[in-house]
C-alpha positions as CSV (number, residue, x, y, z in Angstrom):
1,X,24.6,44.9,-9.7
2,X,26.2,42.8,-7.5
3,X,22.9,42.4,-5.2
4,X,21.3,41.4,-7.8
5,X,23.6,38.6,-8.7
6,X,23.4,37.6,-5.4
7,X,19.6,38.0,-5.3
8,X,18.8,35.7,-8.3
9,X,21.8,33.2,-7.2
10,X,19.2,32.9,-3.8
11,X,16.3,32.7,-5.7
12,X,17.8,30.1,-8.3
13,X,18.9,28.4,-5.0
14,X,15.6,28.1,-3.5
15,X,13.9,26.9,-6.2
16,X,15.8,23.9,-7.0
17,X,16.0,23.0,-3.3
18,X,12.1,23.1,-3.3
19,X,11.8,21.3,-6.7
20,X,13.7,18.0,-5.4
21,X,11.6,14.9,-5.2
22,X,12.7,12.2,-2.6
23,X,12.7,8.4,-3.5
24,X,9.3,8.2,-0.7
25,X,7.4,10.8,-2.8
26,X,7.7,8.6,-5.9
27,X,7.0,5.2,-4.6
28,X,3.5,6.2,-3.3
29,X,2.3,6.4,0.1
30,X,2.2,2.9,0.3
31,X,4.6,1.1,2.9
32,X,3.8,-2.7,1.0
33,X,2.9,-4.7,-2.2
34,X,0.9,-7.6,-2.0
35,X,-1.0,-10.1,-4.1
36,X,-4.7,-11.2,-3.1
37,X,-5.1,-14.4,-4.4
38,X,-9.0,-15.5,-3.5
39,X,-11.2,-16.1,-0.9
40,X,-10.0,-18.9,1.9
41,X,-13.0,-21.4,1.8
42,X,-11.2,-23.7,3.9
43,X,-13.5,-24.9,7.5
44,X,-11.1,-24.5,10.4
45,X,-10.7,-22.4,13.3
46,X,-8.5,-20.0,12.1
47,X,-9.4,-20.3,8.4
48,X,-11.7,-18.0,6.4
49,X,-10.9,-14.1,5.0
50,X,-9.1,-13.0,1.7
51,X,-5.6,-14.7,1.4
52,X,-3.2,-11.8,0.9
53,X,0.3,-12.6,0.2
54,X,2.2,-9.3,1.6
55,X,5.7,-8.8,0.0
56,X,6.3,-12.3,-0.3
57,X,6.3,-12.9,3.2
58,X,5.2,-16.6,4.8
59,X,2.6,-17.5,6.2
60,X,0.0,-16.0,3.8
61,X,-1.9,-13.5,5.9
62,X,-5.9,-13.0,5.7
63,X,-8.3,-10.1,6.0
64,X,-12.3,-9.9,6.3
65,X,-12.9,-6.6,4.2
66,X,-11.2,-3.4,2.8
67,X,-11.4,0.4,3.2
68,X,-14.7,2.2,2.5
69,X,-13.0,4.2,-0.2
70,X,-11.7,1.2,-1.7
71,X,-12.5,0.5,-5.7
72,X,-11.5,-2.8,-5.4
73,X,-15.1,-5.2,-6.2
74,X,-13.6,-8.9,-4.8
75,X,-16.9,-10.6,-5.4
76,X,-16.2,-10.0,-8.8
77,X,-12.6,-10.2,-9.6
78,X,-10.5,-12.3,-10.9
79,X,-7.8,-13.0,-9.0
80,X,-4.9,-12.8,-8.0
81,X,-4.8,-9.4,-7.9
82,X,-1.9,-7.3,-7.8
83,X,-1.9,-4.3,-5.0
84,X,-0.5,-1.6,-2.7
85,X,-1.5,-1.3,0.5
86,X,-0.8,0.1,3.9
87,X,-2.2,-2.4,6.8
88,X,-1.8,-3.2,10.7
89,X,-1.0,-6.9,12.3
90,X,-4.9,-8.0,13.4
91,X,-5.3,-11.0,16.3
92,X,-8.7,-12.4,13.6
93,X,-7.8,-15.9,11.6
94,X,-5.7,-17.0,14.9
95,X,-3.4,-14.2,14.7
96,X,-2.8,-14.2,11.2
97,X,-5.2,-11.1,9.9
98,X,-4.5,-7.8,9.1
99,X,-6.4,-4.9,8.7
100,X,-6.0,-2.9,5.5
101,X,-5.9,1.1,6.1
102,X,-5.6,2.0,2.2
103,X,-5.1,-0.5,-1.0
104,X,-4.9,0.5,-4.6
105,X,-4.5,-1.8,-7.6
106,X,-1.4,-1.9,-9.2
107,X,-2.2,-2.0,-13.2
């Protein structure tokens, strides 16, 4: 009797340890939230790219395209446009591009 107390106690045990979600798991797999707000049409050196405002930080940075399995259509958007999105520093646009590894609309 008593192993099998001790048996289900164990087994109760184990599946609420592996039930737990952490506070990663339900933000996403996304380390940043951004806004795009429209093509830079601007004619300078370091001008040109999708202005992307990531997490509110300044200057505005800029990008020239997005993932392959993106869903995202920017020649037909209208912006801005609310995202997530994981990305890398990038030396284009005079060392302010980036270069987005996954983005996802935020609805």
């Amino acid at each position: 009797m008593k192993i099998e107390k001790l048996s289900l106690l164990v087994l109760l045990g184990l599946l609420m340890f592996t039930s737990c979600i952490n506070d990663d798991e339900l933000e996403g797999q996304f380390e940043s939230s951004a806004t795009i707000s429209g093509f830079d049409m601007t004619l300078c050196a370091c001008c040109g790219g999708w202005i992307i405002d990531i997490d509110g930080q300044e200057p505005d940075k800029r990008f020239s395209e997005l993932p392959e399995n993106s869903n995202i259509d920017l020649q037909n958007s209208t912006f801005p446009l609310s995202v997530k999105l994981n990305w890398s520093e990038s030396n284009e646009y005079c060392n302010n591009g980036i270069t987005i590894e996954s983005i996802e609309l935020v609805n």
